[in-house]
N, C-alpha and C positions, 0 to 999 in steps of 0.2 A: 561361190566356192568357200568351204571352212577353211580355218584356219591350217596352211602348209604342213603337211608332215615328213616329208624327204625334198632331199634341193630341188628336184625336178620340177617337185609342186611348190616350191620356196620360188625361184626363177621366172615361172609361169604366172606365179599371183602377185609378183614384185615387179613386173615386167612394165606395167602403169603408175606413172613418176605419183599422181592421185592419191593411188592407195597405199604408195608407200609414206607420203605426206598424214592422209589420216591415220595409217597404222604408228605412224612415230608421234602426232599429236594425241593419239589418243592415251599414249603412255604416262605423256608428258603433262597433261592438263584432263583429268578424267573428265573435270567438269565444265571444260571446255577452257578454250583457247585463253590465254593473259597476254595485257600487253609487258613485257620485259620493265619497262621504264617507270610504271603507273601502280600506286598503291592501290589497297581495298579496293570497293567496288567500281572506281573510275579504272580497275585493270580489265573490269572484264568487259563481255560482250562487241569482240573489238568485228570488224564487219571483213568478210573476205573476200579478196581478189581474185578472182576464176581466171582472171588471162596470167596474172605476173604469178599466181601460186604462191601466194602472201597475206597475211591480213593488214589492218588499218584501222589504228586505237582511234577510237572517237573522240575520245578527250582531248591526246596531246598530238593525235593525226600524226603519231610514226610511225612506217611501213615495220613490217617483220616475219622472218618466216619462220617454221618449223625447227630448224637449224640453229638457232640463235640459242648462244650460252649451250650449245653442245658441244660434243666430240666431232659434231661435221660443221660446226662453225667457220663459214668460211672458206669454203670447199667447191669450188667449183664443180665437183668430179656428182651428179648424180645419187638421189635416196635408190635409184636403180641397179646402181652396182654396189654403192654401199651394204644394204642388207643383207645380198647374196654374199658378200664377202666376211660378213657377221657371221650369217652361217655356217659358212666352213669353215671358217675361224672355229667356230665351237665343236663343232661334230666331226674333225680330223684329231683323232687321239694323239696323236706325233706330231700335231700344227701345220700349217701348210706358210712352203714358202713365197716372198715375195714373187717368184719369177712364175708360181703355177696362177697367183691370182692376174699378171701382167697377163699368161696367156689366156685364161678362162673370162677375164672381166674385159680386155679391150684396152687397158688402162696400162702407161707407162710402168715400169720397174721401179725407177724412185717415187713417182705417185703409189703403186702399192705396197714401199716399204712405211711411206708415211701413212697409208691407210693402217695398216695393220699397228702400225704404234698407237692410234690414236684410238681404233679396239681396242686394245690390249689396254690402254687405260681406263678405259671403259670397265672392264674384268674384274678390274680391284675394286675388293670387294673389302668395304669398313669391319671394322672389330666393333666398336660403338659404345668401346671400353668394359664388352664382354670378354668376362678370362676363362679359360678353358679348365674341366676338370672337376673337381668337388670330392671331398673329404668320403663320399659315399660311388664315386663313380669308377668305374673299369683302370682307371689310370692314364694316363699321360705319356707317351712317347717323345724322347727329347732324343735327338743325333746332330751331325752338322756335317758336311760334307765338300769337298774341291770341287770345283769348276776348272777347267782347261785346258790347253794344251800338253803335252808332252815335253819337257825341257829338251830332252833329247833328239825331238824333232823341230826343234827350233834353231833359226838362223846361230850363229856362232854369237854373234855383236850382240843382239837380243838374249843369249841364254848367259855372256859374261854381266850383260846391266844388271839381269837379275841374282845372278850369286852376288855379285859385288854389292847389290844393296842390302841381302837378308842376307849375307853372311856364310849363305849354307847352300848346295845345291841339292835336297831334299824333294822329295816327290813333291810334295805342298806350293814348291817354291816356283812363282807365277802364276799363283791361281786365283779365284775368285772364293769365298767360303760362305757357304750359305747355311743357315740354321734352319729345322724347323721343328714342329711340333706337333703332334698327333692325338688327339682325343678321341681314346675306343670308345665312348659311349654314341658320339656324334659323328665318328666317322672321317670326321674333317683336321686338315691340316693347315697349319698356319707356317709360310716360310717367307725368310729374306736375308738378304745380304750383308752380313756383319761384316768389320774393318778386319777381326781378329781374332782366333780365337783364346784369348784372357780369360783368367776366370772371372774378371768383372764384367767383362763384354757379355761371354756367354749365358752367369749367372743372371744380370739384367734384363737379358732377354727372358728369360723364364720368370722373373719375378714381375713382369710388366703384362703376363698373358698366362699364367697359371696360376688357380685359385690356393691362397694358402692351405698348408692340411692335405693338397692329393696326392695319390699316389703317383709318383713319377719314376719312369723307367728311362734308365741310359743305356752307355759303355762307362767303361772304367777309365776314363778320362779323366787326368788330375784335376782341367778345372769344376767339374760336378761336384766335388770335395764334399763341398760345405752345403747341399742343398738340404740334411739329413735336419739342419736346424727348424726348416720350414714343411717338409716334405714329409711323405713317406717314401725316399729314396730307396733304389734298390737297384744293383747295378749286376752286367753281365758280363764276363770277361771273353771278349772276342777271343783269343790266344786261346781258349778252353774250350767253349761250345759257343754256340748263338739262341738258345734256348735252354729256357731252367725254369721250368713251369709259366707263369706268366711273365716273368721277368723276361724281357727281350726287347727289341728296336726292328723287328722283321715289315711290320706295317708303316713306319716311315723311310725302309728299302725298299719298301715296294716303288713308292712315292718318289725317290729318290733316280729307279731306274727308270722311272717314265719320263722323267725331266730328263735325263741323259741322251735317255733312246732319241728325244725329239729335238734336245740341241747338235747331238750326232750327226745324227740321220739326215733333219730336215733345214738345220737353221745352219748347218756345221760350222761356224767362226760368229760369235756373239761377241761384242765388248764387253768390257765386265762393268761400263756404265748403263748399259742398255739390261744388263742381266735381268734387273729388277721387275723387268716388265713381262719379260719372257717366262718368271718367275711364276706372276700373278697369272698368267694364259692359263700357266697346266692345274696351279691348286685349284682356279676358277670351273676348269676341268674337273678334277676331280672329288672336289667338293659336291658337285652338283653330276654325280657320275651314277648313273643306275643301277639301284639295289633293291632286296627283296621287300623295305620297308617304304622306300622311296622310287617307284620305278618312274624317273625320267626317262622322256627323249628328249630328241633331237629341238623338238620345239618350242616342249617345256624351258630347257636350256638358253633357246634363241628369245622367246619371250622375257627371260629372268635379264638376259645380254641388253635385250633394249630396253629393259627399265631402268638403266643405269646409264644410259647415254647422257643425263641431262647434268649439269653443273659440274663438265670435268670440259679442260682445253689444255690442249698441247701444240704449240707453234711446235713451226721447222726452224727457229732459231732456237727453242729451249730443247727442241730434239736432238741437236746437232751441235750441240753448246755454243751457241754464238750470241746466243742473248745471258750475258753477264748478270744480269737480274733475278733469275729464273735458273737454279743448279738445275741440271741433268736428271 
């Protein structure tokens, strides 16, 4: 069978622990297998275990399997349900929740909120200290946007903590704030979770991922002020129109309601230490989302997912903040 192209045939070709072993090694090590522990040449050609589904380094003779130094490190829980849970993960434009993978996979509710955290870190995807934009390119879309509940729908005890710490009972006030940014030439969006919106906060972030010289597009936000020094600034005043030729922020609203839609809809009550990840799900989405120049699917996408399983880990003590070592 080729390679999956709908879950049916994802499920069906995943269904043998085997070939889910080779298709994650073969991500992981093109040139075949390494032992974790052992440099140059003494890492490789380590010999494999057909009953325990493990190799065995020649040299320093330590077991290891597939899993090791990944995101299933340590996981009891089957590459049999993992994958298919990868997948849907990717190919649910609104995300799916922990309780449709509990029913669809076999697997507890807290075992599949911890699977899907430990995708979802998976998903982030490196900058590699490329900046977005250029002095010659389409422009830059900068906006930042809430996260949260309604104060007004909140407990009475819960809605006086928060006037009484910010002072203000303002729509803003309990929320999460997230920045991002959009590059028309490339399509893609870079977002995350700012403390504030300052104009040294928010300027920072733009000066840490946009190439000096490009054009950049906002709102009329006091702190964007000063970006005119490095930029070709150009701002839209929402209270007026939302368009004024190219000037506008409509392609990081678009970006904007689909992260909504799927914290809404799918995940409905996020913490706003967890936000970050939930963050990384939809750009990962939609970075890698099918266009006339790029037509992804489903698989393409899932392939891109498990190339990036290797050298990321997240305990359920740094999930859940209990390991003091390790921030959230």
């Amino acid at each position: 069978m080729d390679s999956p192209k709908t879950l049916q045939q994802a499920i069906q070709y995943f269904s043998d622990e085997q070939i889910c072993i080779d298709a994650v090694a073969a991500m992981r090590w093109p040139d075949g297998p390494r032992c974790p522990d052992c440099l140059g040449d003494d890492a490789k050609n380590p010999y494999y275990l057909k009953t325990q589904k493990r190799w065995k380094c020649r040299n320093c003779r330590r077991q290891f399997s597939v899993k090791i130094e990944t995101i299933f490190e340590d996981s009891p829980i089957p590459l049999q349900k993992w994958l298919p849970a990868l997948w849907m993960l990717i190919s649910c434009k609104n995300g799916i929740s922990s309780h449709e993978i509990h029913r669809s996979l076999g697997v507890s509710q807290k075992s599949a909120w911890f699977m899907l955290h430990r995708l979802r870190l998976a998903l982030k995807t490196g900058t590699m200290g490329m900046k977005l934009g250029g002095a010659e390119s389409g422009g830059v879309e900068v906006d930042e946007t809430f996260i949260g509940g309604k104060l007004k729908n909140m407990h009475r005890g819960r809605r006086e903590r928060f006037a009484a710490k910010s002072g203000h009972t303002g729509g803003s006030t309990g929320k999460a704030i997230v920045m991002g940014m959009l590059d028309r030439d490339e399509r893609k969006v870079r977002a995350s979770v700012v403390p504030n919106v300052k104009r040294e906060t928010l300027q920072n972030e733009v000066l840490n991922n946009v190439k000096f010289g490009s054009p950049v597009y906002s709102d009329d936000a006091v702190p964007y002020n000063d970006l005119r020094s490095r930029y070709v600034h150009e701002v839209v005043n929402h209270a007026e129109t939302y368009v004024n030729g190219r000037v506008h922020t409509n392609g990081l609203e678009n970006f904007w309601s689909l992260l909504k839609r799927g914290l809404k809809g799918t995940y409905v009550a996020v913490e706003p230490f967890h936000l970050d990840r939930y963050i990384d799900e939809q750009v990962f989405r939609f970075n890698n989302r099918a266009t006339k120049d790029n037509p992804l699917n489903d698989s393409d996408r899932f392939l891109l997912a498990l190339s990036q399983v290797a050298g990321k880990r997240l305990t359920f003590a740094e999930l859940t903040g209990k390991d003091s070592a390790s921030p959230v």
